[in-house]
N, C-alpha and C positions, 0 to 999 in steps of 0.2 A: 504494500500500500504506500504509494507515494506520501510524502507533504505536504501537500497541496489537498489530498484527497481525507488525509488526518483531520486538517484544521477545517475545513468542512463539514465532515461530519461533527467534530467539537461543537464547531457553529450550531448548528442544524439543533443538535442535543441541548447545548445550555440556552437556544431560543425557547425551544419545547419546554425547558422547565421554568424559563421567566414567562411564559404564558401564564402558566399555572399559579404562582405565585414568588415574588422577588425574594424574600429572606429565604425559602426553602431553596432554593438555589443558588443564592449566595452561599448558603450551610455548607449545600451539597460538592462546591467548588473548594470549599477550604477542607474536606474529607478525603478528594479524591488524593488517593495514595495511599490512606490509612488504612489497618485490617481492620476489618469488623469484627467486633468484639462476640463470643457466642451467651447464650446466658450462663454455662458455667463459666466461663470467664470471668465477667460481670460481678456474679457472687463474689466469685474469687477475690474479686480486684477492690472490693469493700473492705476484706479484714487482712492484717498481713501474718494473722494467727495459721498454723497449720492445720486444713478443716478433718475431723476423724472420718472415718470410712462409713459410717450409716448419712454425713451430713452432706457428704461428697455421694452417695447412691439419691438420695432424697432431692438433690439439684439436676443429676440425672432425671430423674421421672418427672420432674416437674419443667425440662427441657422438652423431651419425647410429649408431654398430655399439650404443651403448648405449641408444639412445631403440630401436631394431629391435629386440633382445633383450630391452629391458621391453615392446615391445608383442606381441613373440611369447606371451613369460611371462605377457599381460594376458590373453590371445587362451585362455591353457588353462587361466589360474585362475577365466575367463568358463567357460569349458565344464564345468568342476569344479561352478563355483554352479548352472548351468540344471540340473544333475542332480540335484543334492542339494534344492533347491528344489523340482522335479518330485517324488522320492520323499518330500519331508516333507509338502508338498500332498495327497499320498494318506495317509499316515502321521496325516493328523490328521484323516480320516473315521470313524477306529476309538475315537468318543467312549470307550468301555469300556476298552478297550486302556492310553489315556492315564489315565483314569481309575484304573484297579488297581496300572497297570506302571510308566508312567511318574512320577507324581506318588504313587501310594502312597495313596489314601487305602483307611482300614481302613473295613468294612464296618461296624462299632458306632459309628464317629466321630460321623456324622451324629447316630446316636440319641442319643449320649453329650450332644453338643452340646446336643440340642434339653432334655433331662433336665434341665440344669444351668442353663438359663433356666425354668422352672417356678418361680412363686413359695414353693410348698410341698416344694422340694426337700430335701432332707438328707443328709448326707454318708451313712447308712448308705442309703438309695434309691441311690446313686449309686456306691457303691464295687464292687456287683458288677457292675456293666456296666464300670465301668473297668478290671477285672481282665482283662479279654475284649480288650484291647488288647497287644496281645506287647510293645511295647516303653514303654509308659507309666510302669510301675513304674520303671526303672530312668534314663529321663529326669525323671522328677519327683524323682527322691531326688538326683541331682544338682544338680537345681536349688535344693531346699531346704536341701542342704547348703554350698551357697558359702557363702563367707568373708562375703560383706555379711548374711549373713540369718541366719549359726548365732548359738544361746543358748547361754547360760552358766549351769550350774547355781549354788546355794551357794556352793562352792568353789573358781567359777573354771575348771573344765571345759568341754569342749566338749559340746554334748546333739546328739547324733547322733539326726537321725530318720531311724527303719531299717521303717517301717511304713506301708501303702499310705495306710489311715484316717489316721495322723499328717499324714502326706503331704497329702493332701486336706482337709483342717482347717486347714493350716499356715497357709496367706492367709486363709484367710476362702471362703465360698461368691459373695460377690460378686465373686471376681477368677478364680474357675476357668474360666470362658468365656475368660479372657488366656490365662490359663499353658496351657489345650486346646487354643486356637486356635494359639499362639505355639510350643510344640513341637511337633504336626504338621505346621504350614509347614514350620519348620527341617529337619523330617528328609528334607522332600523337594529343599531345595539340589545344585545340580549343584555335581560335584568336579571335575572334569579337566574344563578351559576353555584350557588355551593353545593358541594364547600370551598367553592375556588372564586370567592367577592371580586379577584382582580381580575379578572378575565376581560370583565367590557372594558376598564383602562386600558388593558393589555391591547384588544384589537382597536380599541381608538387612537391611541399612541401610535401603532405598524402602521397604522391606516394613514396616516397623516402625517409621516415621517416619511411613506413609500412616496405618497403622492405629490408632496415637495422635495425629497431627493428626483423623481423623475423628470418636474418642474424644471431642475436643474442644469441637469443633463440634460435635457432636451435645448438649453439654450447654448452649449458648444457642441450640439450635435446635428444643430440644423433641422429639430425636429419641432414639430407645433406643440409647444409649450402649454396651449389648454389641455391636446388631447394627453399629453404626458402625466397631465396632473391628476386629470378623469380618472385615466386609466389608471393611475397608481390606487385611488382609495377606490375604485368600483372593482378590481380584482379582489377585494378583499372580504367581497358579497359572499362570499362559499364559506369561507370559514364562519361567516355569521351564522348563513342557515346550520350547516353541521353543528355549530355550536348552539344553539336554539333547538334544533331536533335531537340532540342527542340528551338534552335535560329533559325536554319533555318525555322523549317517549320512557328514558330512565324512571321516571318517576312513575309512567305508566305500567312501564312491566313490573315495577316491585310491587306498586302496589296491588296486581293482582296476584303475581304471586306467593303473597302475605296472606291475603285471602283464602288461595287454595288451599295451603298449607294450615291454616287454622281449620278450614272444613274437611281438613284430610286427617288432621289430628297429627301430625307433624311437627311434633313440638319442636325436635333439634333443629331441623330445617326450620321453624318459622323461626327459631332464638338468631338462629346464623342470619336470616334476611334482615332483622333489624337490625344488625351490625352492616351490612352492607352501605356503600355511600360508591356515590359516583366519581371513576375510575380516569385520573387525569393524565395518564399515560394511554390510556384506551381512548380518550375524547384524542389525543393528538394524533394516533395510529387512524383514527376518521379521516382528518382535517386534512394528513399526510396522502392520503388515498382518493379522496374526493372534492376537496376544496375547488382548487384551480379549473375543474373540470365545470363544476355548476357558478363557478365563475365567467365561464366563457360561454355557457350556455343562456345565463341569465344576461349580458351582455349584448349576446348576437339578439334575442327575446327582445333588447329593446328596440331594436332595428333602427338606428340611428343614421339619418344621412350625412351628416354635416361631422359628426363626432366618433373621427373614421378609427376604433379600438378594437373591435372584437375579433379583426384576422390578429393582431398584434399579441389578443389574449387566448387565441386558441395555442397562437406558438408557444407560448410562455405553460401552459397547461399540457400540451402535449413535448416540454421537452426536449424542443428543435436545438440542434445545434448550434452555438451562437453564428456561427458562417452562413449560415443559411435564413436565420430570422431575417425580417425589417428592422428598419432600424428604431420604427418607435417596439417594436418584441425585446431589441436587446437593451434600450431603454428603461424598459422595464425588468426584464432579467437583472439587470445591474441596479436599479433602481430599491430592489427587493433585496439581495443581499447585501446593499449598503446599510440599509436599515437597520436590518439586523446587528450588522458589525457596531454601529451608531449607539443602539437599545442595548446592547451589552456591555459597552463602553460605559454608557451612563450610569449600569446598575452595577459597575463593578465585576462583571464579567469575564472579562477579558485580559490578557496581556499584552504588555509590550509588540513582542515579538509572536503573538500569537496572530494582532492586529495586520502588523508589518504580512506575513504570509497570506491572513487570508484577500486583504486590501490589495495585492500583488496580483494574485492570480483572479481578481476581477476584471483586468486589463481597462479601466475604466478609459473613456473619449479623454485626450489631451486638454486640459486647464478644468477639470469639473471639480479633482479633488481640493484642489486650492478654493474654489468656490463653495463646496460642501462643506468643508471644516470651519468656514467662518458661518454656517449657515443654521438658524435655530431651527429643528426639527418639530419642536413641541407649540406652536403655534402660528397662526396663517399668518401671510404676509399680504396686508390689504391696506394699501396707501388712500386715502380718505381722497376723494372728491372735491377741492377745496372751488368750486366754480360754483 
């Protein structure tokens, strides 16, 4: 195994575990190399007395009853996955379904989108298709009125914009492809993830780190800079639904079969399902297998004319060759594991020389990297309208 092929996978692994949660993989980064301790060990490592031979048998068995009852427990939280896995596998043939239901996107979005890249647009062409979105109004006026962005009249007051056209005029018409794209992701973040609370930080952070590293790169790569951006947070639609369907239906299947188990009089089995809890090495072995796929699927679904991304995210889902991609595909390809490299740096993650290999063999376009490291990952870059 090459170098190059090490720190990738490295990569690939300690992303998987900051999805899941930061300190447990911070933990797990300051361990590796150490042996795991067994529980006679453990015993052991408490007293520095010499233990007699009934107390050393007696940590014995109480190793063997504990290693049977986690492999029992192992045996029904395996059977919990094959099922849930089985129903999300059919669960995501219903391209429409995920389309409407699960991810949300609105039927004028696409149109909206493609409107607002015309180079002859204008805010009054644009305001009534925007109205046609139920919740647009009322996320945009929040947005405009944060504390970093509100004006100050004369006086010293606050200028409250309270108006759709105000609204859409605020940035400018070259940042509404941002603010469109960036609040319809958001709305479609999954809530209830435990036991794993960070998870929606976790894909809102990639989301938004992807979509302006490709921002970036697309601007010494001669590539359209909206669709770079699009398409960095709307590839990230699959890991949502995977991530939404795999809580729900998890919850589903236990809880019927808690049920069963209680009507089958199954006491062991039902005591082991209420120790069960959903499996976040299992949600990533999903996300690793199907994301990018119902990313490019939900994509092509929007059939977008003007916001040309979806051949860019079939390449990137199927894994082309970087020699062979477009160039907004390697855009994106490059775009996706800058991030990463980015998100790990910040959480402590990473090394030196770990950074230096995997940064190396991304062959990133001439002058981006100089432009990415001065460049804030963690929130949009939207210069105010001052007209």
């Amino acid at each position: 195994m090459s170098a190059t092929t090490n720190v990738e996978e490295l990569v690939k692994q300690r992303f998987e575990a900051l999805f899941l949660d930061a300190k447990t993989a911070q933990q797990s980064v300051l361990n590796e190399g150490k042996p795991a301790l067994n529980v006679i060990e453990i015993e052991q490592s408490k007293t520095a007395r010499s233990l007699l031979r009934v107390e050393k048998q007696a940590i014995r068995e109480k190793d063997l009853n504990t290693k049977s009852d986690l492999n029992f427990l192992g045996e029904i939280a395996e059977q919990v996955d094959i099922e849930v896995a089985k129903r999300l596998d059919e669960s995501l043939k219903d391209t429409d379904h995920l389309y409407s239901k699960i991810i949300g996107i609105d039927r004028v979005l696409p149109e909206l989108l493609d409107l607002v890249c015309i180079k002859a647009a204008t805010i009054s062409k644009i305001e009534p298709l925007a109205t046609e979105l139920p919740w647009f109004f009322n996320d945009l006026m929040k947005l405009v009125n944060q504390p970093k962005y509100r004006r100050l009249d004369n006086k010293g007051n606050v200028v409250l914009v309270e108006s759709m056209r105000v609204g859409l005029n605020f940035f400018g018409l070259e940042n509404l492809i941002i603010v469109l794209t960036s609040l319809a992701f958001k709305r479609s973040l999954p809530q209830i993830t435990d036991p794993y609370p960070q998870i929606k930080l976790r894909i809102w952070e990639e989301a938004l780190a992807t979509a302006i590293s490709c921002k970036q790169i697309a601007s010494v790569s001669g590539v359209n800079q909206n669709n770079a951006f699009c398409l960095g947070m709307f590839q990230m639609m699959g890991k949502v639904v995977v991530t939404k369907l795999y809580f729900r239906l998890f919850e589903t299947v236990l809880r019927e079969a808690l049920m069963e188990s209680q009507q089958a009089q199954k006491h062991e089995e039902h005591s082991a399902l209420t120790r069960v809890t959903p499996s976040g090495s299992f949600l990533n072995q999903l996300i690793d297998k199907y994301a990018l796929n119902i990313s490019a699927n939900l994509i092509d679904k929007m059939a977008m004319q003007r916001v040309f991304i979806a051949n860019a995210m079939f390449e990137v889902a199927n894994n082309e060759p970087a020699k062979d991609m477009s160039p907004l595909g390697l855009v994106l390809k490059q775009g996706k594991a800058y991030t990463q490299y980015r998100m790990l740096k910040g959480h402590k993650l990473i090394d030196l020389q770990q950074s230096k290999d995997f940064v190396r063999a991304l062959r990133m376009p001439k002058g981006s990297l100089e432009i990415l490291k001065t460049t804030d990952m963690r929130s949009l870059d939207l210069s105010m309208n001052n007209d």
